[in-house]
C-alpha positions in Angstrom: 18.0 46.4 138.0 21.3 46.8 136.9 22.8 48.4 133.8 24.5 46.2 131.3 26.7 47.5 128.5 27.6 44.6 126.3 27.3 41.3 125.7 26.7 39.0 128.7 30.0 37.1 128.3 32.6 39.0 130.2 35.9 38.1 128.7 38.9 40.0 129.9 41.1 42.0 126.8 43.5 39.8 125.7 46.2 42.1 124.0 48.5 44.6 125.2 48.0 48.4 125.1 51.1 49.7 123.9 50.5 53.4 123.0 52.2 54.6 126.9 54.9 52.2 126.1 55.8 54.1 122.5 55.1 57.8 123.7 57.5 57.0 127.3 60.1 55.6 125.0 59.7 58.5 122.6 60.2 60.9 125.5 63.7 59.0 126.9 65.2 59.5 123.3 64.5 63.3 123.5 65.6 63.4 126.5 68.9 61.3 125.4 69.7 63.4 122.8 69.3 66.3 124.4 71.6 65.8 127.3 74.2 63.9 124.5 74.6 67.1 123.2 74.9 68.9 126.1 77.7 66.6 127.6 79.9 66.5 124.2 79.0 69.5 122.4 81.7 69.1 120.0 83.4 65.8 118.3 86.9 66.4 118.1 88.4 66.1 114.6 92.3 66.6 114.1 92.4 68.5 110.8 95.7 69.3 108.5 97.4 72.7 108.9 97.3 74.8 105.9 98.5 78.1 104.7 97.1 79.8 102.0 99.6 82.1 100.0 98.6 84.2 97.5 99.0 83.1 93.8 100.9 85.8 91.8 99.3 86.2 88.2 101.1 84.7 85.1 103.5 86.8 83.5 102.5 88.4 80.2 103.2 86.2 77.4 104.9 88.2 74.2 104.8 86.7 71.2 107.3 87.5 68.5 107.0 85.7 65.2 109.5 85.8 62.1 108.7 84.7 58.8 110.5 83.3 55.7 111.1 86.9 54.4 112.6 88.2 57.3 109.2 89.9 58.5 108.7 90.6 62.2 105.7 90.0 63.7 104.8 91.5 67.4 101.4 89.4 68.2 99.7 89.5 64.9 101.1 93.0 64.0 104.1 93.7 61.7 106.8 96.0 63.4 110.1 96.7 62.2 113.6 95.9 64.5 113.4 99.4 66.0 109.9 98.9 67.1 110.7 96.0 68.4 113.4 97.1 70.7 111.6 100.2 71.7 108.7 97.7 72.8 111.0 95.4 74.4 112.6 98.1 76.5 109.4 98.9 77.4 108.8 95.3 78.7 111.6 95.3 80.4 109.9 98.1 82.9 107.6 95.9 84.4 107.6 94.8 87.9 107.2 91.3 86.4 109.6 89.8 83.4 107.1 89.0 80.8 108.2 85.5 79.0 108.9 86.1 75.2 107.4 83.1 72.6 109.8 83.5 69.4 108.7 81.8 66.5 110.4 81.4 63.5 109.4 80.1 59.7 112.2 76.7 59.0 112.8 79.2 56.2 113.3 82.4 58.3 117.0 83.8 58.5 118.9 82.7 61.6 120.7 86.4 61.7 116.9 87.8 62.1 116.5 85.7 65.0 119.5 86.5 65.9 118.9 90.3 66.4 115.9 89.2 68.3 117.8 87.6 70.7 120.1 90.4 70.7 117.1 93.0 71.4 116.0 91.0 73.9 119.3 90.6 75.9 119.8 94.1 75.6 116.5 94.6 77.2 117.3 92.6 79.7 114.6 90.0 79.3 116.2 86.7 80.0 112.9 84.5 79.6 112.7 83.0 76.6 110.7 80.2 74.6 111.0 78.9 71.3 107.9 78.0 69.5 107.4 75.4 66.9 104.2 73.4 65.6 
């Protein structure tokens, strides 16, 4: 008596196995890219030189503003001709020239302006802009 497990036709498998086929090819690619990285451990780019420089900050911006009646304005706040020059002098201590914004009403005085200019070439403050809108 012999065992029999199945049925009594004995047919051979007709298909493939391919689970060793997958995990041998899935071991060759490790194994690949491991030793890949290991021959070129580095891809060689060539870059641009730079040189960073340090940026200096803005110079302070003044701004002086005249109006039709001959009004001096420093900012937003009214100072006479002598404040003016004593702030100007002042300026002109700086380790970096401030630039001076003069603006001037189309009615202003051209002698107040004038002085201005005067005041600041006195101060020696050589930078500066004239405004208009």
């Amino acid at each position: 008596m012999a065992f029999q497990l199945g049925e009594d036709d004995m047919q051979g498998m007709s298909e493939m196995n391919l689970i060793p086929l997958i995990d041998i090819m899935l071991v060759l690619m490790i194994i690949f890219l491991v030793t890949a990285t290991v021959l070129n451990p580095s891809v060689p780019l060539d870059l641009p030189k730079t040189s960073a420089s340090v940026q200096e900050q803005p110079p302070e911006v003044i701004q002086i503003s005249v109006d039709k009646d001959a009004g001096v304005y420093w900012d937003d706040a009214s100072i006479s001709l002598e404040e003016l020059e004593k702030r100007l002098i002042a300026q002109s201590g700086l380790e970096t020239e401030p630039t001076i914004h003069l603006r001037a009403d189309k009615d202003a005085r051209y002698d107040t302006v004038a002085q201005i200019l005067a005041l600041a070439s006195k101060a020696q403050l050589s930078k500066i802009a004239f405004v208009n809108e």
